[in-house]
C-alpha positions in Angstrom: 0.0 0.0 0.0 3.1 2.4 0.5 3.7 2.4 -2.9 0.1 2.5 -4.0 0.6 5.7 -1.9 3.6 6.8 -3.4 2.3 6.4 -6.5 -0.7 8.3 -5.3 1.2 11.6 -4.9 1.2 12.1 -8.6 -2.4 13.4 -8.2 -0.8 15.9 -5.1 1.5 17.1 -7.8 -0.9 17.1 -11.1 -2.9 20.1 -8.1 -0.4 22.0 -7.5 0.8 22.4 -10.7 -2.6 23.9 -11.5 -2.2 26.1 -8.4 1.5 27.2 -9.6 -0.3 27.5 -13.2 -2.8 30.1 -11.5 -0.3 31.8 -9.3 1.7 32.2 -12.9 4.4 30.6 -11.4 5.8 28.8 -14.8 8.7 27.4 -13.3 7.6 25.9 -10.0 4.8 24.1 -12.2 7.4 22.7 -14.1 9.5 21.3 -11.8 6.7 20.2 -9.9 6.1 18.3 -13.7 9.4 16.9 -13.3 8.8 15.6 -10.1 5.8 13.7 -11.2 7.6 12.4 -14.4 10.2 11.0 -11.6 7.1 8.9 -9.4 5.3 8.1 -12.9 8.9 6.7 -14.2 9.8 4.8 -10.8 6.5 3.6 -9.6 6.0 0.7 -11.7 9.0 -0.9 -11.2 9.3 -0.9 -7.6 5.7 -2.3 -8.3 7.0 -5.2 -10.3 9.8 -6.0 -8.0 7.6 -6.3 -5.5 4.9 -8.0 -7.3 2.6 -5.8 -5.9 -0.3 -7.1 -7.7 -0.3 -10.8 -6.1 -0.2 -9.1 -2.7 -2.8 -6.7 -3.1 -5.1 -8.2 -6.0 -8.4 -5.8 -5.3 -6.6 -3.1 -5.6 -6.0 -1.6 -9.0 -3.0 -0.4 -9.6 -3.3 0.3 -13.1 -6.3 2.5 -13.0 -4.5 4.5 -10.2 -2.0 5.0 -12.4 -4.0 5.8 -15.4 -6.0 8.8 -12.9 -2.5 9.9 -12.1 -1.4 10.2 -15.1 -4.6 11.9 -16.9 -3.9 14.7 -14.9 -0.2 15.1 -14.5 0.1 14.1 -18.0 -2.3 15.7 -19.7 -5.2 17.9 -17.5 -2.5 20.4 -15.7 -0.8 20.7 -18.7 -3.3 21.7 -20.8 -4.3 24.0 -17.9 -0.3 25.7 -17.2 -0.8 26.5 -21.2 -4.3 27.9 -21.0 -3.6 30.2 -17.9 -0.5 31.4 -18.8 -1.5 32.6 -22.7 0.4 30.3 -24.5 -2.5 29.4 -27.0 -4.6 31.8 -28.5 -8.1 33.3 -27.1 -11.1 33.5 -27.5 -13.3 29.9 -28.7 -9.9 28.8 -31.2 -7.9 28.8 -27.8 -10.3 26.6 -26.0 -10.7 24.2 -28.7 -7.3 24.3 -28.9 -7.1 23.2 -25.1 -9.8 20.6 -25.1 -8.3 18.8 -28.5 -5.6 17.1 -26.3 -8.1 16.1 -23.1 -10.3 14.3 -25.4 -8.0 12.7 -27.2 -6.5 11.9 -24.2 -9.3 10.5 -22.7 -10.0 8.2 -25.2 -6.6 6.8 -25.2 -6.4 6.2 -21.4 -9.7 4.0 -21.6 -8.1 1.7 -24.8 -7.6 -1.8 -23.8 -4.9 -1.9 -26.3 -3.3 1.7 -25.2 -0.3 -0.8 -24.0 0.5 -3.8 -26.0 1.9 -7.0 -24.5 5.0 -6.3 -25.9 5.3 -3.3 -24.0 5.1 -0.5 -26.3 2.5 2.9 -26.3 0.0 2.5 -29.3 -0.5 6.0 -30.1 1.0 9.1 -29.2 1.1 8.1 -25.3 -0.1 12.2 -24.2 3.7 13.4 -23.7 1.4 17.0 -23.1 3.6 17.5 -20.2 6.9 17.1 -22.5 5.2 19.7 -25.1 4.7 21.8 -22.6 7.9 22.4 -21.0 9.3 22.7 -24.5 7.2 25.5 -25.2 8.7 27.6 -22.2 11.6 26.7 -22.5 12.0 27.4 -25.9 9.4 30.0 -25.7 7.3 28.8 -28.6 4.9 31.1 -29.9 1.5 30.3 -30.3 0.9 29.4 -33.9 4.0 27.0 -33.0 2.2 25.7 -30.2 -1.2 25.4 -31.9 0.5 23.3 -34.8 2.4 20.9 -32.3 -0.8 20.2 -30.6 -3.0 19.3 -33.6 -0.3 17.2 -34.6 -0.2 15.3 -31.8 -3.6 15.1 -31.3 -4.0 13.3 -34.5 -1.3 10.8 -33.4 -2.9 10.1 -30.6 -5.0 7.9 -33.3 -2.2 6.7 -35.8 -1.0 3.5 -34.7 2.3 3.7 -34.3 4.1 1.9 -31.3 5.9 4.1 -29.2 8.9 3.1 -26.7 8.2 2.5 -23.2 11.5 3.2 -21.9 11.5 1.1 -18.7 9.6 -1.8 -20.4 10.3 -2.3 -24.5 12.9 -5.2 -24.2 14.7 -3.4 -27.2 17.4 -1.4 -26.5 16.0 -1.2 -23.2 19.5 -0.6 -21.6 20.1 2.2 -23.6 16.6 3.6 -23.6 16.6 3.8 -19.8 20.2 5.7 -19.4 18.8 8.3 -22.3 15.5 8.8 -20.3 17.5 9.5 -17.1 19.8 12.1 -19.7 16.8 13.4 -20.9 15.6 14.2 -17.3 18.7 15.8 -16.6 18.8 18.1 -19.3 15.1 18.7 -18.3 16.1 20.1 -14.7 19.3 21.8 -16.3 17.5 23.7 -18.9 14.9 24.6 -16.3 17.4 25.6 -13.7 18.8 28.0 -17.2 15.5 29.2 -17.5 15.1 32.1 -19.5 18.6 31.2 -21.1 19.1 28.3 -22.1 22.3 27.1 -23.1 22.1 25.7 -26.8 24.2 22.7 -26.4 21.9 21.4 -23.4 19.1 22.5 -25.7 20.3 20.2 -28.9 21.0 17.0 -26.5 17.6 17.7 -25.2 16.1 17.6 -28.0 18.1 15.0 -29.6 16.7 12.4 -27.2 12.9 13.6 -28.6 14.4 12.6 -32.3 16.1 9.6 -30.5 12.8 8.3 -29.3 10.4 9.3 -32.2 12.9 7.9 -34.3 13.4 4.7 -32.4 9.3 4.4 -32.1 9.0 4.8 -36.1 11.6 2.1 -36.9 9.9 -0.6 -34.6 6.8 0.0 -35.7 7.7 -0.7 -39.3 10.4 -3.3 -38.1 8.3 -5.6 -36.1 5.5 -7.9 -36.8 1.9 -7.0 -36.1 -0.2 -9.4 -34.4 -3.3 -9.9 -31.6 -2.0 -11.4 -29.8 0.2 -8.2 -29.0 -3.2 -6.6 -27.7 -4.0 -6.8 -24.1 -7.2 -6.9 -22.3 -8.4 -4.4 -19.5 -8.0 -7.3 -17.0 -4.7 -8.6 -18.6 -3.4 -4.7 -17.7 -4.8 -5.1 -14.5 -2.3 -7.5 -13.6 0.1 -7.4 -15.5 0.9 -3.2 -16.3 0.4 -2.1 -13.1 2.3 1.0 -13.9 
């Protein structure tokens, strides 16, 4: 239960982020993001090593997880950018907003957002990643707009996307550039409003990395249902 708990937290962050959104304090909601990235990216495999799911079996971990991340992932976000004027106004600016939550709420109820060979079908709602990219970059908003149609309509092409702590291939090297990645996160936050451009280019670099990676398994690997996985196979199986 602990780590049910700990796990928990993320929804702790995913409010205070909208409270740091509010107080138009861009960079404590961002590294209160980060934090949650950190629980969302550790969570599950304390979870698996300690098998979690045999010893509590009525509780479900995985819809914990999904609540978690709906609104660390994809509500605050969507909420920092609204409040802060990083979209436009008026009824374009809200549509804009609301694209991602309902795209991300379809996603988080597919059976088959997670396939049993451990990949993201769909663009897995990186909204907090897009985010953070466009303060730190200080994208403008016809920049912004564009990256979150486009992603939007990913959420719905079927491409499998890495999970870093789970696709078998390349894990290794997946996990050590996620942990760069969040490094270069806190750095170019900590840089914040300069950034230095090196730190920006390995930043990104890992984002090219991964779509890149995503793209060439997809094509690369055989299809298959029996890659699908049911709600109650998550259940037990992803609790993360």
């Amino acid at each position: 239960m602990a780590l049910h708990a700990y796990t928990a937290t993320g929804t702790v962050f995913g409010f205070l982020i909208v409270v740091a959104a509010f107080d138009g304090a861009v960079e404590r909601a961002l590294w209160l993001s980060l934090a949650a990235l950190i629980i969302d990216g550790t969570d599950g495999m304390i979870a698996r090593r300690l098998r979690v799911s045999e010893t509590i079996p009525t509780f479900d971990g995985a819809r914990l997880d999904d609540i978690v991340d709906y609104l660390t992932y994809a509500f605050a976000p969507m909420v920092l950018l609204w409040v802060t004027h990083r979209l436009p106004g008026g009824a374009f600016g809200v549509a804009l907003a609301v694209l991602p939550l309902l795209a991300s709420s379809y996603q988080f109820c597919r059976t088959d957002a997670k396939t049993a060979d451990h990949f993201f079908l769909g663009f897995p709602s990186y909204w907090n990643v897009v985010a953070f990219y466009v303060f730190v970059l200080d994208l403008g908003k016809v920049t912004t707009s564009v990256i979150l149609v486009v992603c939007t309509i990913l959420v719905f092409v079927p491409v499998r996307y890495v999970y870093p702590s789970r696709t078998r291939f390349f894990r290794t090297l997946n996990i050590a550039f996620t942990g760069g990645w969040l490094i270069t996160y806190a750095v170019l936050l900590a840089q914040a409003p300069d950034p230095n451009p090196v730190v920006v280019l390995l930043s990104l670099a890992y984002l090219v990395y991964y779509a890149g990676l995503s793209l060439y398994l997809t094509l690369a690997l055989p299809w298959g249902p029996a890659k699908r996985l049911s709600r109650a196979a998550i259940a037990a199986d992803l609790e993360d």
